[in-house]
C-alpha positions as CSV (number, residue, x, y, z in Angstrom):
1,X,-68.0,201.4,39.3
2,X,-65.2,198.9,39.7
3,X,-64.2,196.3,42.0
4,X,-60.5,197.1,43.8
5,X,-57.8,197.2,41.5
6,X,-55.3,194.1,42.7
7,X,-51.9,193.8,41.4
8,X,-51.9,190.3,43.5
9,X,-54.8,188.9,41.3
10,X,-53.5,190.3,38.2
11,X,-50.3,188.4,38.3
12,X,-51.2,185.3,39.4
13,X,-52.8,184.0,35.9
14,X,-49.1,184.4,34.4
15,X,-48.0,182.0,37.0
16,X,-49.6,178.9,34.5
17,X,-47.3,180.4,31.9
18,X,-44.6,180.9,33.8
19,X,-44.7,177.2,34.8
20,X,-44.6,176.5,30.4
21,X,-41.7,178.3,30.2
22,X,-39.8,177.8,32.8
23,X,-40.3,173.7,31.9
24,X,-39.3,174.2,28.5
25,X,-36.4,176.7,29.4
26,X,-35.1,173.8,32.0
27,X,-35.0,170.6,29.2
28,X,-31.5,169.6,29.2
29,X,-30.1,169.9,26.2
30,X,-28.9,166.2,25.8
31,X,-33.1,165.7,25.8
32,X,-33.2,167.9,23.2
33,X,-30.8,166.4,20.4
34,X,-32.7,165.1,17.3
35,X,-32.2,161.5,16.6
36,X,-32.2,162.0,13.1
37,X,-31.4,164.6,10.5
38,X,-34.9,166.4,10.4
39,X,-35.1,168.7,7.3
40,X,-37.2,171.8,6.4
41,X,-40.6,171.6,4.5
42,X,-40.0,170.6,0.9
43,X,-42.6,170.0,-2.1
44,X,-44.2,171.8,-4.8
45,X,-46.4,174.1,-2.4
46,X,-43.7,175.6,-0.6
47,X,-43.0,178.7,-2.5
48,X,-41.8,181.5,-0.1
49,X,-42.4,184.6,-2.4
50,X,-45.8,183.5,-2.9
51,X,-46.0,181.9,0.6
52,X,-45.3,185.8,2.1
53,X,-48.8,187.9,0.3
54,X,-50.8,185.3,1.8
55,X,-49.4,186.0,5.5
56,X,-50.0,189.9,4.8
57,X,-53.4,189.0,3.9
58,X,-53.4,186.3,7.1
59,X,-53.0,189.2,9.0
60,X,-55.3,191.6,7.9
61,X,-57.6,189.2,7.8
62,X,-57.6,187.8,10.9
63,X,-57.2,190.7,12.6
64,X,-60.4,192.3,11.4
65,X,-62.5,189.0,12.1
66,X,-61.2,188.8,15.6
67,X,-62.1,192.8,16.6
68,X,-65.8,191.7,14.7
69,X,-65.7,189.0,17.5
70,X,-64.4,190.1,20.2
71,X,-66.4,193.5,19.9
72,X,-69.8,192.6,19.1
73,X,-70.8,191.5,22.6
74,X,-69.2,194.6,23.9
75,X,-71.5,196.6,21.9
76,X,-74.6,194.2,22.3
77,X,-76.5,196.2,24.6
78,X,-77.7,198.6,22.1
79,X,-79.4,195.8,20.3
80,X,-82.2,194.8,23.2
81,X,-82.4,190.7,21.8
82,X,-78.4,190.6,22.4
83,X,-78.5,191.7,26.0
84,X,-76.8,189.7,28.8
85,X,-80.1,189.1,30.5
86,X,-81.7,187.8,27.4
87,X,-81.9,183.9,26.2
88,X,-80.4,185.0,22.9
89,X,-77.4,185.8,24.6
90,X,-77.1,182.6,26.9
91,X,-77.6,180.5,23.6
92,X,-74.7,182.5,21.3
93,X,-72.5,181.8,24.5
94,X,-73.3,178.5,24.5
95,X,-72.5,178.2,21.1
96,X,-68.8,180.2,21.7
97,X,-68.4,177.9,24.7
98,X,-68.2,175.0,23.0
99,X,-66.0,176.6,20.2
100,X,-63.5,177.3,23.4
101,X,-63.9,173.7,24.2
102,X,-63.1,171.9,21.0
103,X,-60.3,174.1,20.6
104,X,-58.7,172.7,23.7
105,X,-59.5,169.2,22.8
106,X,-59.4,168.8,19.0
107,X,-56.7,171.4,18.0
108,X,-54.0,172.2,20.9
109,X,-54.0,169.6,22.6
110,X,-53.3,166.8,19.4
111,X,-51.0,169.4,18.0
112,X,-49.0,169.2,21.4
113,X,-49.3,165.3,21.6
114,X,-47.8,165.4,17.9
115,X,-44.9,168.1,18.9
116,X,-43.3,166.0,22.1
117,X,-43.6,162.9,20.0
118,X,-41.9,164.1,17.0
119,X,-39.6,161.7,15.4
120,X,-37.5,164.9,15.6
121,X,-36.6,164.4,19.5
122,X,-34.8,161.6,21.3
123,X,-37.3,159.0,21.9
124,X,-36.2,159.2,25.8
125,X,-37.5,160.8,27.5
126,X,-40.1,162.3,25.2
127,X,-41.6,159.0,23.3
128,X,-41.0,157.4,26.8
129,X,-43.7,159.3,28.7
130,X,-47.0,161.8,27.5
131,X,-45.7,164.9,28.9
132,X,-48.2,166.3,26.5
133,X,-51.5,165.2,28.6
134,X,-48.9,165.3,32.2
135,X,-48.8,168.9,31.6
136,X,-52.5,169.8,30.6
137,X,-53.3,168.3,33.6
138,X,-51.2,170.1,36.0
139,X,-52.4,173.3,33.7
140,X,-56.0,172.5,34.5
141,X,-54.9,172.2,38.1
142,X,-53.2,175.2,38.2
143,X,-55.7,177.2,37.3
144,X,-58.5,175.9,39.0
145,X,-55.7,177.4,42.1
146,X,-55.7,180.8,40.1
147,X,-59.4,180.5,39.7
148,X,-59.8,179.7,43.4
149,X,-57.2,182.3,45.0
150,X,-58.0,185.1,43.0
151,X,-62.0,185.0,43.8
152,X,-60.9,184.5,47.4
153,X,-58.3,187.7,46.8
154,X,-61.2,189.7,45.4
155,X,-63.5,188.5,48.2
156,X,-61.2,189.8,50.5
157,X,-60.5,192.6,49.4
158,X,-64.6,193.3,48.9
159,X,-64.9,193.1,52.4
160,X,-62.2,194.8,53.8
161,X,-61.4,197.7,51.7
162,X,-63.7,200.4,49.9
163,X,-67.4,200.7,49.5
164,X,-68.0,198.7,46.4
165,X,-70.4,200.2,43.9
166,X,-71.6,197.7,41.4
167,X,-74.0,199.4,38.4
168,X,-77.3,197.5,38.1
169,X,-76.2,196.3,34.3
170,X,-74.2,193.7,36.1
171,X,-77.3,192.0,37.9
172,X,-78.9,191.8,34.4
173,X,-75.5,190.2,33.2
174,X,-75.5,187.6,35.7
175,X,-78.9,186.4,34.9
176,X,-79.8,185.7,38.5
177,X,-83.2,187.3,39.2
178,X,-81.8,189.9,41.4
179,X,-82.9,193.2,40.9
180,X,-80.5,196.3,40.5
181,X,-82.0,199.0,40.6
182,X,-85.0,201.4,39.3
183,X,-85.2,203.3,36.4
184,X,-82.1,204.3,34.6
185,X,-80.2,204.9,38.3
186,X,-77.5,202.9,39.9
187,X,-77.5,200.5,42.8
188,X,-75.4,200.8,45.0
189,X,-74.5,197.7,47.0
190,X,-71.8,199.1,49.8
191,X,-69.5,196.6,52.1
192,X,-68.2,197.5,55.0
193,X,-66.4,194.8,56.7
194,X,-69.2,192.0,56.6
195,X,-72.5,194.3,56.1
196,X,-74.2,195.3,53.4
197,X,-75.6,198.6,52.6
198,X,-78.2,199.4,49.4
199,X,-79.4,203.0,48.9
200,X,-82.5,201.6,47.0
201,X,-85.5,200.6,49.0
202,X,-87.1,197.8,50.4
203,X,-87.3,195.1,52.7
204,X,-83.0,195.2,54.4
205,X,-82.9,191.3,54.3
206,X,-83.6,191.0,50.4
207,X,-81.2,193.8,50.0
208,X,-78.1,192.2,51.7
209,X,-79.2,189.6,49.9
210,X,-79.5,191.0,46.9
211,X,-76.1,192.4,47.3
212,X,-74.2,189.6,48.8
213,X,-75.9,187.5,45.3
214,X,-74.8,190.3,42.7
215,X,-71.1,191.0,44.0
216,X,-70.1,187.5,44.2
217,X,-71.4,186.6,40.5
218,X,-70.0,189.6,39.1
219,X,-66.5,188.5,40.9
220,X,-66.8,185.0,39.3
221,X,-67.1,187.0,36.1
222,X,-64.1,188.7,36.3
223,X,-61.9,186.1,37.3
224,X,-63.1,184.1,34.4
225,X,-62.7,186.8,31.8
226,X,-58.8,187.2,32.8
227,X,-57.8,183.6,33.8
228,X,-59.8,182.6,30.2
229,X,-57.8,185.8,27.9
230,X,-54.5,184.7,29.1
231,X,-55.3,180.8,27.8
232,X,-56.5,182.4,24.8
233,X,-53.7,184.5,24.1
234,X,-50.9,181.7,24.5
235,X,-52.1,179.6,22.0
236,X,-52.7,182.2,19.6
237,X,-49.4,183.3,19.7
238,X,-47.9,180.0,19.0
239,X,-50.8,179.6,15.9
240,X,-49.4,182.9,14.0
241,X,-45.7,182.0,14.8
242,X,-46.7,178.7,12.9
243,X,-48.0,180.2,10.3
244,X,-45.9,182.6,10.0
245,X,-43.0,180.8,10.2
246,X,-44.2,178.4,7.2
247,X,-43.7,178.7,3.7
248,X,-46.5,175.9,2.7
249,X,-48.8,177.7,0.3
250,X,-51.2,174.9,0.8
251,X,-51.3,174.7,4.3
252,X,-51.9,178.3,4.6
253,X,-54.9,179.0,2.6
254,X,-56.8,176.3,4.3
255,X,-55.4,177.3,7.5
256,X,-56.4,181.0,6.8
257,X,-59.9,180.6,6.4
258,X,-59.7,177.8,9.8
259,X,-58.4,180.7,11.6
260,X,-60.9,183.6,11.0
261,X,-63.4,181.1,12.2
262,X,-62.0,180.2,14.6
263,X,-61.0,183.9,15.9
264,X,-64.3,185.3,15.3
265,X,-66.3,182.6,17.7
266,X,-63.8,182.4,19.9
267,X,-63.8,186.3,20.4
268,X,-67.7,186.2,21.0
269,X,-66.8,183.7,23.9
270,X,-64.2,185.8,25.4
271,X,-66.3,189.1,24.4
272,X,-69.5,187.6,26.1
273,X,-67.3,187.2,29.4
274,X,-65.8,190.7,29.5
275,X,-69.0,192.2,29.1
276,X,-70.4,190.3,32.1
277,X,-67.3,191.1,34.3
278,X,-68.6,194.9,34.1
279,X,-65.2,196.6,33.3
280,X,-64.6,200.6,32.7
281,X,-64.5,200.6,28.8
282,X,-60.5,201.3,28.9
283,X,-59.9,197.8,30.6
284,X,-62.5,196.7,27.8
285,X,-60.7,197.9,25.5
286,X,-57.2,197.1,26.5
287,X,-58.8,193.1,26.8
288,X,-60.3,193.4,23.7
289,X,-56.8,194.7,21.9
290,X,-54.8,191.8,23.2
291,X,-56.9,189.4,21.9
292,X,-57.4,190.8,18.6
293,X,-53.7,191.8,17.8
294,X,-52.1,188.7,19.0
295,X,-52.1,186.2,16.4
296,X,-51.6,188.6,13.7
297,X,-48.4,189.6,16.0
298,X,-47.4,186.0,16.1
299,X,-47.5,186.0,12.1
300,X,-45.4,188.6,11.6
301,X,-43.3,187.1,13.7
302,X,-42.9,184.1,12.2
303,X,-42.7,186.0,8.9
304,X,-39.4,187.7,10.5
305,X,-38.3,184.4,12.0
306,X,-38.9,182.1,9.0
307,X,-35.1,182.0,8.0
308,X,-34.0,181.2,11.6
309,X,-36.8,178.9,12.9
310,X,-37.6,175.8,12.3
311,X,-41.0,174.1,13.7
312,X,-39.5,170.9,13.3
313,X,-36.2,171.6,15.3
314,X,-35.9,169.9,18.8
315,X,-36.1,173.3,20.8
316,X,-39.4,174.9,19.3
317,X,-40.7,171.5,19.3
318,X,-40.5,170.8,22.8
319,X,-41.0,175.0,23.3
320,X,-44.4,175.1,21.6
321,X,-45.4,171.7,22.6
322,X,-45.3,172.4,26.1
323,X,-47.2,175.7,26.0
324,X,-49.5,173.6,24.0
325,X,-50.3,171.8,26.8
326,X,-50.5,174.3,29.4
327,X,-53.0,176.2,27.4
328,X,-55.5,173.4,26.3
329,X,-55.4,172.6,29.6
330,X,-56.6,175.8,31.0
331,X,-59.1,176.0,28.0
332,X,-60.7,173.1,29.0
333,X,-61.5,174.1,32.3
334,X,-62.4,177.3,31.5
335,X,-64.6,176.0,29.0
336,X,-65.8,172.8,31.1
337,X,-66.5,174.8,35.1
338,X,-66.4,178.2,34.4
339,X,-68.5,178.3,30.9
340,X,-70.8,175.3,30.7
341,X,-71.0,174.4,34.2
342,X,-71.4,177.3,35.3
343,X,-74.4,178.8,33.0
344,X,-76.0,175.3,33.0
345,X,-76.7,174.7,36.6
346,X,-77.0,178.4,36.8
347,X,-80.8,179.6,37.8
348,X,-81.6,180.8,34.1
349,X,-81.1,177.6,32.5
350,X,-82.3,175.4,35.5
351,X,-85.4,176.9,35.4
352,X,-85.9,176.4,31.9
353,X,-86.4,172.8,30.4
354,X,-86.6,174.4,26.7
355,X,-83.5,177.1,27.2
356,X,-81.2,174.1,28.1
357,X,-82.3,171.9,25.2
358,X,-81.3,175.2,22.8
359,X,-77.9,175.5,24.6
360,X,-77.1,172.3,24.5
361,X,-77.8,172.0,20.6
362,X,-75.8,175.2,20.0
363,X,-72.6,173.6,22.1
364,X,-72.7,170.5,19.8
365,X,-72.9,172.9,16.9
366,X,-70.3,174.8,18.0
367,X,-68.1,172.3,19.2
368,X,-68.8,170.3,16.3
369,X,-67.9,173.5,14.0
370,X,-64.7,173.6,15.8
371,X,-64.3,169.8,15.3
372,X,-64.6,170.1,11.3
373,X,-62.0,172.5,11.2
374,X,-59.4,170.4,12.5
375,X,-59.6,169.1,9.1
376,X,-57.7,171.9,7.5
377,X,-55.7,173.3,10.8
């Protein structure tokens, strides 16, 4: 069922944040003295025995809206309106897409831009030069390289290695036209070295085809699915280490409610594209897990950090800010060429005037959505 296992392609996503740490590890530490005397939150909503029952809740909370997100698409074939060959679906990832989107541009990215120019750091080099938008750009650079090294990887692999066998479910993911198969059997598209072998019948050139069409969509989807996790998971991690760290009753209860939204749609996205990639149901599952448990993680970590750190100290600062960066960067591509782009000029939707007009509406509701919230996190 799956494509070759390749440790190679696996650990080249971690490379984008490798390059975030690494850069943050590296500041000197004359960069990183505070001008000023920066003090912790004060006011009449910081409270942090009250401040502690809403993280618990936080956490519960959020981590039951993001498996109801994440899961749903997983589990959409039983429900024949939610299949991946059906417009429904295309629209509701549209929608998600642009969720993905505006979380790139309207919440990590200013929240990075604010970080590196925090009154809190020396003003050179950091007020000196936007390392915040510097860094999101070599991020989306980056992983347009992952994106374009691990397809060739898989590729390569594909045509060299084992016969690949890819279940017809994944030409109806693709939303291509091609066939895969008859009945409730498999197809069975088999490479050896550069030909192309299909059990089924029917004319050989429409089955090489067929196959060479199918195999390399379903390799774009799995690229996509990992490269687009790993950006989701950095930046969740850094939201529940900032709230958990914080002891601003205010903050939090808005911030809550932001969050489950914003989990919820954002897991649909990420759901939509691991159910199109065609995994065995463990590497589902293990997918869907990391997404779902990280920002609660990052919470309770905050919540057993909040008496040592500080988000206002020069070193998470500059620490969070980077990965900030580095991870709205590879959101917006994601989001931008391997979402949008890519389902838009993508044979479903160009051949249908009246599909792309309901796409297009439910990005700019969904991004729009997304937008709002920056109000309150």
């Amino acid at each position: 069922m799956a494509l070759p296992s390749s440790s190679s392609l696996q650990n080249l996503p971690c490379f984008i944040l490798f390059i975030a740490v690494v850069a943050a590890s590296s500041i000197p530490q004359t960069a990183a003295v505070a001008p000023g005397d920066c003090t912790a939150e004060s006011g009449s909503c910081v409270n942090r025995s009250k401040a502690l029952p809403l993280k618990i809740t936080a956490i519960i909370a959020i981590l039951t809206t993001s498996v109801i997100g994440v899961c749903s698409p997983l589990f959409s074939r039983s429900v024949p309106a939610l299949r991946p060959d059906q417009n429904l679906f295309v629209v509701v990832k549209a929608f998600a897409s642009g969720i993905i989107l505006a979380t790139g541009f309207m919440h990590v990215l200013p929240d990075s831009f604010d970080m590196l120019t925090s009154p809190c750091l020396k003003k050179n080099p950091w007020h000196k030069f936007p390392f915040s938008g510097f860094v999101a750009m070599f991020s989306a650079i980056i992983t347009l390289m992952v994106d374009s090294m691990a397809t060739s990887l898989y590729s390569k692999k594909m045509s060299t290695g084992k016969p690949v066998v890819i279940p017809a479910s994944s030409n109806e993911s693709s939303g291509n036209g091609v066939s895969g198969g008859h009945g409730d059997s498999e197809s069975r598209f088999q490479f050896h070295g550069g030909h192309h072998h299909f059990n089924a019948g029917g004319p050989k050139e429409d089955e090489e085809a067929g196959a060479a069409v199918g195999s390399s969509q379903l390799l774009r989807y799995r690229v996509v699915a990992m490269v687009l996790e790993l950006g989701i998971v950095v930046h969740s991690v850094v939201i529940g280490l900032s709230l958990g760290a914080s002891n601003n009753i205010c903050t939090i209860k808005g911030l809550v409610a932001a969050l489950c939204f914003h989990q919820m749609f954002e897991g649909m996205g990420l759901g939509g594209c691991i159910l199109q990639a065609e995994y065995k149901w463990l590497k589902k599952a293990v997918m869907a897990f990391f997404f779902s448990v990280t920002t609660p993680a990052g919470i309770a970590l905050g919540i057993g950090l909040s008496t040592t750190y500080k988000d206002n100290s020069p070193v998470a600062l500059i620490t969070v800010g980077l990965l900030n960066a580095c991870s709205s960067g590879l959101l917006i591509y994601m989001a931008l060429v391997d979402l949008l782009a890519a389902e838009f000029m993508g044979p479903k939707l160009q051949g249908s005037i009246r599909l792309q007009v309901k796409c297009y509406a439910a990005v700019l509701l969904g991004a729009g959505g997304m937008s709002l919230m920056a109000k309150w996190a």
